[in-house]
N, C-alpha and C positions, 0 to 999 in steps of 0.2 A: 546485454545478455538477459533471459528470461529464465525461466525457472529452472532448479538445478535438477535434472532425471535419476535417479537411484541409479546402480549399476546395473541392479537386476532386470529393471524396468529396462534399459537400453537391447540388453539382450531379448528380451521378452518384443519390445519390438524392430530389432533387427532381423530375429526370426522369424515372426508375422508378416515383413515385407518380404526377406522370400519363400513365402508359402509354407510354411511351420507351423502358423497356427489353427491351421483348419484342417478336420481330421482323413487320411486315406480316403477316396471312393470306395465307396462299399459295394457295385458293383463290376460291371466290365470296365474297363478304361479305354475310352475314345480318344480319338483326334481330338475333340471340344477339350478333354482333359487335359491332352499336350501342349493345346494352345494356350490356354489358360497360366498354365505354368512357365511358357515361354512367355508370354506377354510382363508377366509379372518379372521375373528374374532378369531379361531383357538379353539375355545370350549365353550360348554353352561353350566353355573354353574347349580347343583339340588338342590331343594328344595324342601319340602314335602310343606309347607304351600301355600295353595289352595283356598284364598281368593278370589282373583278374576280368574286366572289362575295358573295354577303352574310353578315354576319358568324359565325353561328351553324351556316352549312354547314364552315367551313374546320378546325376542332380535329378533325372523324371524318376529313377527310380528309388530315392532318397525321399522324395515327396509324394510320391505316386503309389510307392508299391509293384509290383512284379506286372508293367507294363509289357506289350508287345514292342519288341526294339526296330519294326516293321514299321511302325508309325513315325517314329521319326528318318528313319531312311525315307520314306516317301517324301513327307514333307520337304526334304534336302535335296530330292531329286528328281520327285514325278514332275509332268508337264504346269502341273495347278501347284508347283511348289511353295512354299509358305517360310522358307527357309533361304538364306544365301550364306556364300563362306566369304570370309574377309579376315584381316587385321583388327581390331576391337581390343580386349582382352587378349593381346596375344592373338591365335589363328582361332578363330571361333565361328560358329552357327549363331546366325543375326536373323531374324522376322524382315520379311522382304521390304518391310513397310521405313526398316534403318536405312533401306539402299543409300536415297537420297539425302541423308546426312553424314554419310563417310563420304562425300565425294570431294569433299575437301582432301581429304586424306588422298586419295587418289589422282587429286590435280599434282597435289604438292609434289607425289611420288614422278610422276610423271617429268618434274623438275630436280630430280632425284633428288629429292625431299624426303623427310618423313618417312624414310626406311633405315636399314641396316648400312652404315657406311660405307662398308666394304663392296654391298652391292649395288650402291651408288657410284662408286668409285669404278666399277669391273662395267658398269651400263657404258655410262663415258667413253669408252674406249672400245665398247662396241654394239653403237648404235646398229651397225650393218646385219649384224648377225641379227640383233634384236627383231629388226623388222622381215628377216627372211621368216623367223620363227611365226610372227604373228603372221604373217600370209601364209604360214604351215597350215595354220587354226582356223583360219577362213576357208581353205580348201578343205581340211582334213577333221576339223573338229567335229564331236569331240575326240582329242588325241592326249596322251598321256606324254608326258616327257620323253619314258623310256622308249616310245615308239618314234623317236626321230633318230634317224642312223647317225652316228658318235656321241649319243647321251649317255653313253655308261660313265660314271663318276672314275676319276684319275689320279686322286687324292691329293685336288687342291682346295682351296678355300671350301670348307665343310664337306669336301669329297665332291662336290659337285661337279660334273662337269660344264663345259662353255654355254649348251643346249640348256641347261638345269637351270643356270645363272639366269638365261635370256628368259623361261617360262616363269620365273620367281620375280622376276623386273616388270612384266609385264602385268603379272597377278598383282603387286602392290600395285602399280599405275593404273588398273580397272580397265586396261584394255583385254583381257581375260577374265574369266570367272570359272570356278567348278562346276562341273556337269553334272558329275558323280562320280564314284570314285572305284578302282576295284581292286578289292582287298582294302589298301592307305593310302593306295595312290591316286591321286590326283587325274582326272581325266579333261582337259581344260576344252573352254568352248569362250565365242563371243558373248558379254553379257544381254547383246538386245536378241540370240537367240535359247538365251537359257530361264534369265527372267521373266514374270510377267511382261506386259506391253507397256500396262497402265500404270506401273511400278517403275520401270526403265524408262519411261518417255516423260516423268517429272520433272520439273525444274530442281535445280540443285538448291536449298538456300544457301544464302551466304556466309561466312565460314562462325561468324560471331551466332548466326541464330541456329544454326546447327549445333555449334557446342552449348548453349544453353537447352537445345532440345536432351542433349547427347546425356545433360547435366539432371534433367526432368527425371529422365530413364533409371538415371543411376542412384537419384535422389529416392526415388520410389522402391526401386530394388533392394535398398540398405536402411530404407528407415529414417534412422538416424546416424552421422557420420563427419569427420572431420571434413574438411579442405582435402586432405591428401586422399582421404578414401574416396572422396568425389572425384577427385583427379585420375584416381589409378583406375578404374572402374572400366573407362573406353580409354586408359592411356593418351588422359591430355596432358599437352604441355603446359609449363607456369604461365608462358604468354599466351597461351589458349583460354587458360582460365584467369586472367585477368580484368576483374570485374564485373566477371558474370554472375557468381555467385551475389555479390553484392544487387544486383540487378534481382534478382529472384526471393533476396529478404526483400528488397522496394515490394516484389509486388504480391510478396502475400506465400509464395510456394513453397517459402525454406525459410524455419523460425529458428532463430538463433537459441540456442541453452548449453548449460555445461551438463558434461555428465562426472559423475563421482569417479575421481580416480584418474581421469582424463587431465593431461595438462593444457592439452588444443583445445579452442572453441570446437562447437558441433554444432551441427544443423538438423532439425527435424522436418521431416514433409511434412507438409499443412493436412497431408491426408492420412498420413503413420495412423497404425491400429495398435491400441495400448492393452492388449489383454493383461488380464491378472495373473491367467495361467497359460502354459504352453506346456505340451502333452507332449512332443514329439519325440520320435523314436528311429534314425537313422545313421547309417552309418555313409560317411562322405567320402565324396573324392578327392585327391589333393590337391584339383583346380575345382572343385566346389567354390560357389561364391563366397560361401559361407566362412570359408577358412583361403582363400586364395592369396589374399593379402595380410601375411604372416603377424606382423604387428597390429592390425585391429582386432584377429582371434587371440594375439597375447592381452588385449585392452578389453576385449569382452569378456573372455572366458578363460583369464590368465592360465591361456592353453600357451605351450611355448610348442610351436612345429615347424620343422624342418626335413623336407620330402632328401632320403638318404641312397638314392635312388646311382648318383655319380660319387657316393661314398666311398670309400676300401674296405670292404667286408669283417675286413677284425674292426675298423675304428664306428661301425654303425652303433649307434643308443638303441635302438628299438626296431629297426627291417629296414628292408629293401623299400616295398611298398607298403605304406601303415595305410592306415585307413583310420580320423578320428570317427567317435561313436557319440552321436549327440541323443541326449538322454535328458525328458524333460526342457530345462532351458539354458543346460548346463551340457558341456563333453565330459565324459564319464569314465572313458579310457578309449585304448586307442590299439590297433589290432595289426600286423604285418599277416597279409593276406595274400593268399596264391592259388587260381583257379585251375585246379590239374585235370586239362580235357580228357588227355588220353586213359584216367584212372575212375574219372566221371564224379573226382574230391574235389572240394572246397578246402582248401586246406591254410587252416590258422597256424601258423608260424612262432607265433608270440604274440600272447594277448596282457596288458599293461592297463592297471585301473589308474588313474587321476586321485588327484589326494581329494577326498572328500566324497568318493564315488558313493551313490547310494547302494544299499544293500542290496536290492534286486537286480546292480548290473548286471551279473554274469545270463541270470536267467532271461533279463529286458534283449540283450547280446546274442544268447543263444538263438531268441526268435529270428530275430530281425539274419541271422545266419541261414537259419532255415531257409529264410524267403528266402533270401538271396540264392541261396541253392539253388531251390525250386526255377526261379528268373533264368537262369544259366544253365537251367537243364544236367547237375551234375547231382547225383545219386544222395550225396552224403556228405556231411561236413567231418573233418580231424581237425583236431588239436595236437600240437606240439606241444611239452611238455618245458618251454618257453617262458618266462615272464609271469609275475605273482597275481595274474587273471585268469592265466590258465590252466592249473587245477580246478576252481571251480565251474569254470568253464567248460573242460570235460566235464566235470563229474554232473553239471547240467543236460549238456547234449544226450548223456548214457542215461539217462534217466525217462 
């Protein structure tokens, strides 16, 4: 072990690696800016649930500011795409350049592997149907599940229906990929004709040098991190990560140290940026990287969260869908938020400060509300009369 990092320090740079410590562009925001942000953070988790935004728009606009959400649709779907969907982090937006190192993942699946059991289990039993569908994709792509006649869901295993099963078996095995999507859904296509060329026609490596790539990525994205946070990061297995890590202290990438308060070793990138201060001011999403892996945001920012989303509404602590608020190098409280199209409100639910918040939460809160408005094209922000932030909170806004 090497030197022992403050706690504060760890946070200061967990946030710098993904992009917190450098301030908003103070102009227009470009593609140059989206990439930038994707390269660094290394992928955006999906989400279907659409309460305020959908999941996968809210980390550019967490670090960015009130981004065009055009830019990333493009990215994910014009012909010069810069983006692919996959398995990662759960179902996620990956930089084309990851293709070739999930393809392990995609052998495996292909051996009904490295998926969901059940539709492992349901592939087995019908390869026929499988492969009619993929010769659907070849004639007919890009096609949407629902557009193959008896796709409608029956309410078997996740509702899915037989057709559902076979396009969900074939997306983990990489004999499909997303096209684009309309509305949530999925519109599936061959990946050599949705991908670049020069991206698809790579050699695969092999599955050891891929997970140490997979391992580079995630190491850079967090900073500094246990074993497990490197692990959860692209969801590798303990025999995936066997070794590797240890391979990456040999050669200089990943220096071992404790942090304060931590009971796991931790590893820091040889390249980690140690600022003194961190300015930021953003409110997150619940698959934010920053807080997606519940127990490293209780280790960093002895945040305890828990998305209440499949709660029973008497038994919720804090909303439906909270939103934390990072303030500084710290979360400062934490917001149950609901974007109401048809009223053109923003509408706060219940806003909850953290014990220690600073004083100018409400008013640091009210901004970053604003923008958020602005971003989502809705008129106005309310406050509910909810939770001991939001008095001040209105009495912010009305000001």
């Amino acid at each position: 072990m090497k030197d022992k990092i403050p706690l504060r320090l760890a946070r200061r740079i967990a946030l710098a690696a993904q992009g917190f410590g450098d301030a908003r562009p103070a102009g227009p925001i470009t593609r140059r800016h989206v990439h930038k942000v994707l390269s660094r953070i290394g992928l955006l988790q999906i989400d279907s649930v659409s309460v305020v935004v959908r999941a996968h728009y809210m980390p550019l606009f967490s670090r960015l500011g009130p981004y065009p959400r055009d830019l990333l649709d493009t990215a994910a779907t014009s012909r010069k795409r810069a983006l692919f969907e996959y398995w990662a982090h759960e179902a996620s937006f990956l930089p084309v350049e990851t293709y070739p190192l999930l393809r392990w993942r995609m052998e495996r699946a292909a051996r009904h592997e490295e998926m969901y059991k059940g539709l492992a289990k349901w592939a087995r039993r019908n390869m026929r149907l499988i492969d009619d569908i993929y010769n659907e994709v070849v004639a007919r792509g890009p096609i949407a599940a629902s557009d193959i006649d008896g796709a409608k869901g029956s309410g078997g295993w996740w509702g899915w229906s037989d057709e559902k099963h076979a396009f969900e078996w074939l997306f983990w095995a990489g004999r499909i990929t997303t096209a684009s999507r309309r509305g949530f859904q999925r519109l599936y296509d061959l990946p050599e004709r949705v991908l670049p060329a020069h991206i698809y026609n790579l050699p695969a490596p092999d599955p050891a040098e891929a997970h140490r790539e997979l391992l580079r990525i995630s190491a850079r994205a967090l900073g500094v991190a246990t074993a497990g946070d490197l692990r959860d990061y692209f969801r590798l297995s303990p025999a995936d990560m066997k070794g590797r890590i240890e391979e990456l202290v040999e050669s200089g990438e990943l220096l071992p140290v404790r942090v304060e308060g931590w009971t796991q070793p931790a590893y820091l990138h040889h390249q980690a940026r140690m600022p003194r201060k961190v300015e930021a001011r953003a409110l997150l999403a619940p698959f934010d990287p920053v807080v997606w892996e519940r127990a490293r945001a209780e280790r960093l920012f002895d945040f305890r969260y828990r998305i209440e989303i499949y709660t029973p509404a008497a038994k919720r602590q804090y909303g439906y869908y909270v939103l934390p608020f990072l303030l500084g190098d710290r979360i400062a409280a934490r917001i149950d938020l609901k974007a109401d199209r048809p009223a053109g409100v923003l509408r706060v639910l219940a806003a909850y400060a953290e014990s220690g918040a600073p004083a100018h939460t409400a008013e640091a809160l009210a901004e970053e509300l604003r923008l958020m408005a602005q971003w989502l094209e809705l008129e106005r922000v309310e406050v509910l009369p909810a939770g001991d932030l939001a008095q001040a909170l209105a009495d912010t806004l009305a000001s």
